[in-house]
C-alpha positions in Angstrom: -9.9 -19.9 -27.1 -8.2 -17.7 -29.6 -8.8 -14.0 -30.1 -10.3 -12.6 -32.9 -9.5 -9.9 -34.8 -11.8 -7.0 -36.0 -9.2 -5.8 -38.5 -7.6 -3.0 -36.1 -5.5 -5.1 -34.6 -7.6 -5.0 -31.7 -8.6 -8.5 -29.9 -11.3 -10.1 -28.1 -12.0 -13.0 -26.0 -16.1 -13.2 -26.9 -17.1 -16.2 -24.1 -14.1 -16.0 -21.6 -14.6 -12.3 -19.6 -17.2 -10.7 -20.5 -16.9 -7.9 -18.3 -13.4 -6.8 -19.6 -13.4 -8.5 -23.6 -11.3 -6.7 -25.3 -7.4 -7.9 -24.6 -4.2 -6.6 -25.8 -2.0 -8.7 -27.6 1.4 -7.0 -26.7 0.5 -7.2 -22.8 -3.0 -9.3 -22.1 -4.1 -6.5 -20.3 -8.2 -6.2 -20.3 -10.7 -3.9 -21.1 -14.5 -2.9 -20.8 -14.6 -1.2 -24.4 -12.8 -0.8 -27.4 -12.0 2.9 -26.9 -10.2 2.0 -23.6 -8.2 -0.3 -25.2 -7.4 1.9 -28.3 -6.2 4.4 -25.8 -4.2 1.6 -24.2 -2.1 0.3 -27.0 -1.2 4.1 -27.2 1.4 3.5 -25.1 3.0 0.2 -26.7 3.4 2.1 -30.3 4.6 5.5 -28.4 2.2 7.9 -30.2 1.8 10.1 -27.0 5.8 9.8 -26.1 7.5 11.9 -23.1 10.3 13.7 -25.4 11.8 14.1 -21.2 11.7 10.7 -20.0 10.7 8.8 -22.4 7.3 7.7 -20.6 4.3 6.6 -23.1 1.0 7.3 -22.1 -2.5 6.8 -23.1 -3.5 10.1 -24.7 -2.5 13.3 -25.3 -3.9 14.5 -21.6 -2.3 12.2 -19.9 1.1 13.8 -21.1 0.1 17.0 -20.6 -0.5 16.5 -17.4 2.8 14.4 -16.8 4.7 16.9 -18.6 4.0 19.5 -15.6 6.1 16.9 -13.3 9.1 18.1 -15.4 8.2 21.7 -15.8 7.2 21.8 -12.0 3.8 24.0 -13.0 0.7 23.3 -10.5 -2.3 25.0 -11.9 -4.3 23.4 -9.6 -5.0 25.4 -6.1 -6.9 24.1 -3.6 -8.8 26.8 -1.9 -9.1 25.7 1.8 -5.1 25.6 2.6 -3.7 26.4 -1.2 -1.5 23.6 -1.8 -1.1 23.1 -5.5 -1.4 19.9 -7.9 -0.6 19.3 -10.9 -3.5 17.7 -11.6 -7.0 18.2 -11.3 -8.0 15.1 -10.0 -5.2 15.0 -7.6 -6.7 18.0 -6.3 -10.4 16.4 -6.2 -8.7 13.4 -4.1 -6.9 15.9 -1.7 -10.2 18.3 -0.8 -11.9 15.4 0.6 -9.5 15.7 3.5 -10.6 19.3 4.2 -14.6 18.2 3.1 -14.4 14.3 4.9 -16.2 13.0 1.9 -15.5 9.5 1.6 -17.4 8.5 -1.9 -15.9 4.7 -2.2 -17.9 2.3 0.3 -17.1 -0.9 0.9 -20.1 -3.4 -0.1 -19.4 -5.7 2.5 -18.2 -4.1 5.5 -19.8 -0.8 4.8 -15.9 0.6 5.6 -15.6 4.1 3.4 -12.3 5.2 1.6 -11.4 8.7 -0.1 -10.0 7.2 -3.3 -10.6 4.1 -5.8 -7.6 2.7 -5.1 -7.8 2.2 -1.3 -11.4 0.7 -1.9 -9.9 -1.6 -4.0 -6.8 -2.9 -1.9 -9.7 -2.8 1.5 -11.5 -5.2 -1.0 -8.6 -7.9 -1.1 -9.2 -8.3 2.8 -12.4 -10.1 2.0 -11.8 -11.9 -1.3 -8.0 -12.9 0.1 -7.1 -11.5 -3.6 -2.8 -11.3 -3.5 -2.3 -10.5 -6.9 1.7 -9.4 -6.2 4.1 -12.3 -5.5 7.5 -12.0 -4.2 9.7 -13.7 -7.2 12.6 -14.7 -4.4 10.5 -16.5 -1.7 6.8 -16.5 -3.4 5.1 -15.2 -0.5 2.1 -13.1 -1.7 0.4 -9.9 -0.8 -2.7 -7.9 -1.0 -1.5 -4.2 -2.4 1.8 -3.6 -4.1 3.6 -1.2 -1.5 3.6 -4.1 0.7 5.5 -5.9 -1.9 8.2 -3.2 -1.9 8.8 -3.5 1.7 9.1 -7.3 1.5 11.7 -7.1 -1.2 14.1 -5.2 1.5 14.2 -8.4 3.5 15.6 -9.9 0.8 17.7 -6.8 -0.7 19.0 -5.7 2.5 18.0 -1.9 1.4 17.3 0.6 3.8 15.9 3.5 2.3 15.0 5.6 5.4 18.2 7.2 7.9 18.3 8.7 10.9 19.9 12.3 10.4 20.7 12.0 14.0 22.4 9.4 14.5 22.8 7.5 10.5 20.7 4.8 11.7 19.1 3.0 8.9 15.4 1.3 8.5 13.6 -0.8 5.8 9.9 0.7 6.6 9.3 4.7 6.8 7.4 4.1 10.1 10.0 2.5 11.7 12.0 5.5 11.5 9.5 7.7 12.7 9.2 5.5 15.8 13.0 5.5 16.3 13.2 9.2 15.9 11.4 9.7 19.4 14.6 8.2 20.8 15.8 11.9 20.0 12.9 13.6 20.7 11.4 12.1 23.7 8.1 12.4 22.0 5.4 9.6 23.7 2.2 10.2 21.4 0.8 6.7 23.3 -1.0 7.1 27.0 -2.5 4.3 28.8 -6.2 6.0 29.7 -6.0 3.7 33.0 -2.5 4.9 34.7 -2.0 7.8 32.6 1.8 5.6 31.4 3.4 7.6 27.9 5.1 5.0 25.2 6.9 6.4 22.5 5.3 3.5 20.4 1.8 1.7 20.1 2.7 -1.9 20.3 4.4 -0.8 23.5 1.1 0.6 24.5 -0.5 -2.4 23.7 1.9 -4.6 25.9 1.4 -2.6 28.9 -2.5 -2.5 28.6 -2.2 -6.5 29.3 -1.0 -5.1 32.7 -4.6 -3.7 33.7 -6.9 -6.3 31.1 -4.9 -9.6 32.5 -4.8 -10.4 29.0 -2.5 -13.8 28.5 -2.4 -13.7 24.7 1.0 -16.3 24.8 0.4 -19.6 25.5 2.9 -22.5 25.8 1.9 -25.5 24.0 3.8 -28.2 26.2 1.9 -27.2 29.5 -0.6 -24.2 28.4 0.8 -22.2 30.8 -0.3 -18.2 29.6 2.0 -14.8 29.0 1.2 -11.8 28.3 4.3 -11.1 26.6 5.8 -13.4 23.5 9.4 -12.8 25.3 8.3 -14.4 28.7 6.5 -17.3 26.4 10.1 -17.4 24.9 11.8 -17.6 28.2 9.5 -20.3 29.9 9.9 -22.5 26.7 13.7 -23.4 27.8 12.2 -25.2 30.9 11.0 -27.7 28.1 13.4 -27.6 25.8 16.5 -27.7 28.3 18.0 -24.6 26.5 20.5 -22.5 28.1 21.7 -19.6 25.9 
C-alpha cells in the first residue's frame, strides 16, 4: 500500500499498523502520532544540530541535554549517595537502586525491571523476538549488546586487558573472572562442603559432586557425565580417536 501524504511531508500507512501509522520516508521508522514523528524527522533535516559532534537530535531538549556530555556539567544530584547526571531522567532511573522500585512488570512472567528498556529486551524471551542479525554469519539475537559481543568472534577485537599481565578478552566479564587469578578472590562457596571457586560455572560443576547430577550423556551407549570434558573423553572409545 502506498503512503499518503497530508501535505507536510509526513506519511501514513492508514490499514497496515495501526498502532504506529505515521512512517518516515527518509528511514521507515514508525510512530504513534504525528508530533512524534515531526520531532523525528528533526533529526534527518539537522534543525537541532550538535555544533560539537555533529549529532542531530529530536528537539531542542534533547541537545541541551547532550550538550552537557561535552561541557561535562551534571546538574542533576542524587540525594542518597550524590552522584551526579546529566540528566534528569538518568537520575530518576538511578534512585530506584537506592528506593528498589521496579515500575516495568513483565505481563507474562510477572518478572520486574527498573527501566523500559530491560522490560523490553526480558520481553524477547517470550515472543523469541531477534530483531539484530549478525551480517557475517546471520545468527540472530534478542538485545543489541549481545550483537556487539558476537561481532568480536568474527573481528578478533578484544577490548578488555589485563593491567597485570596484558591478557586480552572479548567479554568484560571474562576479565573480571580472570582478574581473581591475581587476586585470589573466590566470591563462589559450595553451601554443602564449604569449597571457594573464583568462578560460578566452576561452582556449578562441583555442585554435581554432592547432587549426582549426570547432565552429559553419550549418545552411542547413554552412558552419563557430569562433566562435558569426561563426555569428551569417553567419546574416543567410539570413535577410535587418539589425540
Amino acid at each position: 500500500m502506498k503512503p499518503e501524504a497530508d501535505g507536510n511531508d509526513i506519511t501514513k500507512y492508514p490499514h497496515d499498523d495501526k498502532s504506529r501509522p505515521y512512517l518516515c520516508i527518509v528511514c521507515d521508522k514508525r510512530y504513534k502520532t504525528k508530533y512524534k514523528l515531526v520531532e523525528h524527522r528533526n533529526i534527518h533535516t539537522g534543525k537541532y544540530k550538535c555544533t560539537e559532534c555533529g549529532t542531530c537530535f529530536p528537539s531542542s531538549v534533547n541537545l541541551a541535554a547532550h550538550s552537557r556530555i561535552h561541557t561535562g556539567e551534571k546538574p542533576f544530584k542524587c540525594r542518597v549517595c550524590s552522584k551526579r547526571f546529566t540528566m534528569a531522567g538518568n537520575l530518576v532511573q538511578h534512585t530506584r537502586i537506592h528506593s528498589g522500585e521496579k515500575p516495568f512488570k513483565c505481563h507474562v512472567c510477572d518478572k520486574a525491571f527498573r527501566q523500559a528498556v530491560h522490560l523490553i529486551n526480558h520481553s524477547r524471551v517470550h515472543t523469541g523476538y531477534k530483531p539484530y542479525k549478525c551480517h557475517v554469519c546471520g545468527k540472530t539475537f534478542s538485545v543489541s549488546t549481545n550483537l556487539d559481543r558476537h561481532m568480536r568472534v568474527h573481528t578478533g577485537e578484544k577490548p578488555y586487558k589485563c593491567h597485570v599481565c596484558g591478557k586480552a578478552f572479548r567479554q568484560a566479564v571474562q576479565l573480571i573472572n580472570h582478574s581473581r587469578v591475581h587476586t585470589g578472590y573466590k566470591p563462589y562457596k559450595c553451601h554443602v562442603c564449604g569449597k571457594v571457586f573464583s568462578v560460578s560455572t566452576n561452582l556449578d560443576k562441583h555442585m554435581r559432586v554432592h547432587t549426582k547430577e549426570k547432565p552429559y550423556k553419550c549418545h552411542v551407549c547413554d552412558k552419563a557425565f557430569s562433566q562435558s570434558g569426561q563426555l569428551n573423553v569417553h567419546s574416543r572409545v567410539h570413535t577410535g580417536d587418539k589425540p
